[in-house]
C-alpha positions in Angstrom: 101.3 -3.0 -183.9 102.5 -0.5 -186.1 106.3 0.5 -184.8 106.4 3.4 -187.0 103.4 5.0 -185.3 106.4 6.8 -182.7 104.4 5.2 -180.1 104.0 2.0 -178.8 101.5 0.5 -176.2 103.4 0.2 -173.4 103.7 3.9 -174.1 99.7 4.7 -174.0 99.6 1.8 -170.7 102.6 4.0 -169.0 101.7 7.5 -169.9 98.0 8.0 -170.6 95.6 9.1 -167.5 93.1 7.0 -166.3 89.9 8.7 -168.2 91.8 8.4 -171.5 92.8 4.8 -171.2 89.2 3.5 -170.0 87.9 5.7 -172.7 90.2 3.7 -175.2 89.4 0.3 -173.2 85.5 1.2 -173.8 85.4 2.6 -177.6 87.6 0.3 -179.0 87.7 -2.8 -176.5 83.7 -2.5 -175.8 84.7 -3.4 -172.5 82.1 -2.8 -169.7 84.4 -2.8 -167.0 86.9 0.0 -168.9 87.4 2.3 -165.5 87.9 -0.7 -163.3 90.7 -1.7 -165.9 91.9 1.8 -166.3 92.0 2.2 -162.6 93.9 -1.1 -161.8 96.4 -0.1 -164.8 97.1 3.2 -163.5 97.1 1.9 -159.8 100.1 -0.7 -160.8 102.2 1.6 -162.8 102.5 4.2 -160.0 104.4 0.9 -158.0 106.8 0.1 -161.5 106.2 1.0 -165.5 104.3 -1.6 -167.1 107.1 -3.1 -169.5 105.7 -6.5 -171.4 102.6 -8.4 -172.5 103.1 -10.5 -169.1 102.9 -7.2 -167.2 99.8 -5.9 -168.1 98.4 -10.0 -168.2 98.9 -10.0 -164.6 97.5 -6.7 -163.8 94.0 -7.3 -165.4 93.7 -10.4 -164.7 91.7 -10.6 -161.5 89.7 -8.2 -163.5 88.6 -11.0 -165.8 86.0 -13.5 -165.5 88.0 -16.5 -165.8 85.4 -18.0 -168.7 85.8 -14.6 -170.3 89.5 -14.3 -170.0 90.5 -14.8 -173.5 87.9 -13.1 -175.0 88.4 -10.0 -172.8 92.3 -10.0 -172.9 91.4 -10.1 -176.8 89.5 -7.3 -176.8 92.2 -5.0 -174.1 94.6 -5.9 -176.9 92.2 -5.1 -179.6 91.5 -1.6 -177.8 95.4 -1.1 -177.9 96.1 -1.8 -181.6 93.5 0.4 -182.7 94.6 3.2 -180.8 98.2 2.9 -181.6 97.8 1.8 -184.8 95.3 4.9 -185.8 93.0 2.9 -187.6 89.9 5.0 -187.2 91.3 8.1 -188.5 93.0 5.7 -191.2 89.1 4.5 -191.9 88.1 8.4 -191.8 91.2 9.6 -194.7 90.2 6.6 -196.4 86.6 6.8 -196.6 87.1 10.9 -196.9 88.7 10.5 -200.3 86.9 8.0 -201.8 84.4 11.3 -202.4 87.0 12.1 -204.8 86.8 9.3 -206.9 83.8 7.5 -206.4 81.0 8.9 -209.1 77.6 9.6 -207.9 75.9 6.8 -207.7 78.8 4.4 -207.3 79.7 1.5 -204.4 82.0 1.3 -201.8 81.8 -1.6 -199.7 83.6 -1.7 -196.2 83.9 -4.7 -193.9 85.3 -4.5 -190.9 85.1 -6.6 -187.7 84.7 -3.9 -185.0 81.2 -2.4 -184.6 82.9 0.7 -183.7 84.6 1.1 -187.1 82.1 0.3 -188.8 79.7 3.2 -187.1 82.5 4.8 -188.4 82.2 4.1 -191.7 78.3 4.5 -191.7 78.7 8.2 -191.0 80.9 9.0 -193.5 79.3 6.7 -196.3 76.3 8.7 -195.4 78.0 12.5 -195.2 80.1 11.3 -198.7 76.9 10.7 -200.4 76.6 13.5 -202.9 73.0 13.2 -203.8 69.9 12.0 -201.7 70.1 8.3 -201.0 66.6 6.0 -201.5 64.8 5.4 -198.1 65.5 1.7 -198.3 69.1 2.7 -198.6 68.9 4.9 -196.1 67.2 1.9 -194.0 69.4 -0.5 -194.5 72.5 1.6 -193.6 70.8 2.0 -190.1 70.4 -0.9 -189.9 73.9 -2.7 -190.6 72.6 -4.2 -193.5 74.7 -3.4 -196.2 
């Protein structure tokens, strides 16, 4: 994670409220169960500050289906990264000044692994277009395929 950011995620585990962190846990992690993990999170810190990887391990674990576990410890760590990190506003400023040098009618392509950036990046592609896009482009933007 980015240690220049000025925060860290133990800081967002130890300090944000419970709506905020399940609302990070669900955009960014796509995790269904984002309160219950928000909830258990908040519940533990109240007993000691959540200080190391291990910590917060052990407090979402009997949270997560034990087939499941890596993929949905992946995607709690994934949820954190993005959000301390910024990347989504980093997506936005990027995408935002590629209007600036991108002529009409020109390419920019994006790939990115997490739908919710790339939602991201569909709705500014489309607001950056500076003329009337074809229907079929139009098409396949809604529908992912780029």
């Amino acid at each position: 994670m980015n240690n220049r950011a000025g925060r860290s995620a133990r800081d967002l585990l130890n300090e944000y409220d419970e709506a905020a962190l399940a609302d990070i846990l669900y955009r960014y992690g796509e995790l269904k169960q984002s309160r219950k993990i928000a909830q258990r999170i908040v519940q533990a810190r109240a007993t000691a500050p959540l200080q190391t990887v291990g910590d917060l391990i052990a407090v979402v674990r009997p949270l997560v289906r034990p087939d499941q576990e890596k993929k949905q410890l992946s995607c709690i760590f994934q949820a954190l990264r993005i959000e301390v990190n910024g990347e989504l506003t980093a997506l936005e400023e990027l995408l935002e000044a590629t209007k600036r040098v991108l002529r009409p009618g020109g390419r920019l392509v994006v790939m990115t692994y997490h739908s919710s950036r790339i939602a991201s990046s569909r709705t500014s592609s489309v607001r950056a277009m500076t003329r009337p896009m074809p229907v079929s482009t139009a098409l396949r933007l809604r529908l992912g395929v780029w």
